[in-house]
C-alpha positions as CSV (number, residue, x, y, z in Angstrom):
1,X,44.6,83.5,20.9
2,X,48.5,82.6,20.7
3,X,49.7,81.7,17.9
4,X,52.0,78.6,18.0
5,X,55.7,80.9,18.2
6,X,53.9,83.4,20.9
7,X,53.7,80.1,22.8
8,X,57.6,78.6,22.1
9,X,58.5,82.3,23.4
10,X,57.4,81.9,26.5
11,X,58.1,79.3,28.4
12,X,58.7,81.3,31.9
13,X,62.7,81.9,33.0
14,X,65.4,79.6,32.7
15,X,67.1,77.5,35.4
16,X,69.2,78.8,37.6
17,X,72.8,77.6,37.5
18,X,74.8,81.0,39.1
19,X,74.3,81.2,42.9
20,X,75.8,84.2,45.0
21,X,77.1,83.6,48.6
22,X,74.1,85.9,49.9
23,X,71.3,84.0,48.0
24,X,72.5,80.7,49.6
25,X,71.7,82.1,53.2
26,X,67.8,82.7,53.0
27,X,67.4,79.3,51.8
28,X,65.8,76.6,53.8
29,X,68.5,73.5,55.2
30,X,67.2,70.7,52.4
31,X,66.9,73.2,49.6
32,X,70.1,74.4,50.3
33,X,71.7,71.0,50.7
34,X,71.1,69.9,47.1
35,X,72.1,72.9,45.9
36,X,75.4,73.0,47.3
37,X,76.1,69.4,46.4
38,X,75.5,70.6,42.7
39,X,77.9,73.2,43.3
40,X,80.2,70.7,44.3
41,X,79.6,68.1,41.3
42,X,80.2,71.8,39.1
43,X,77.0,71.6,37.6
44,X,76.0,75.0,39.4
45,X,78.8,78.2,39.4
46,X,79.1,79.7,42.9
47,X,79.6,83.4,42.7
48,X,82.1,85.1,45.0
């Protein structure tokens, strides 16, 4: 079993707040809209 710090260390990746140009284009229209309107409130950095 996992002790009780095994399971604080792993809680799976952290959000993602940098976005590149090229990840943006693979993305589907609504997923992509809320994204870029956090981009544009700054709460998510685009890359260039």
């Amino acid at each position: 079993m996992r002790t009780q710090k095994q399971k604080d260390a792993f809680r799976g990746l952290p959000r993602k707040t940098y976005w590149h140009l090229y990840s943006l284009q693979n993305l589907q229209s609504e997923k992509l809209a809320r994204i870029v309107n956090k981009i544009l409130k700054k709460e998510y950095v685009l890359i260039k």
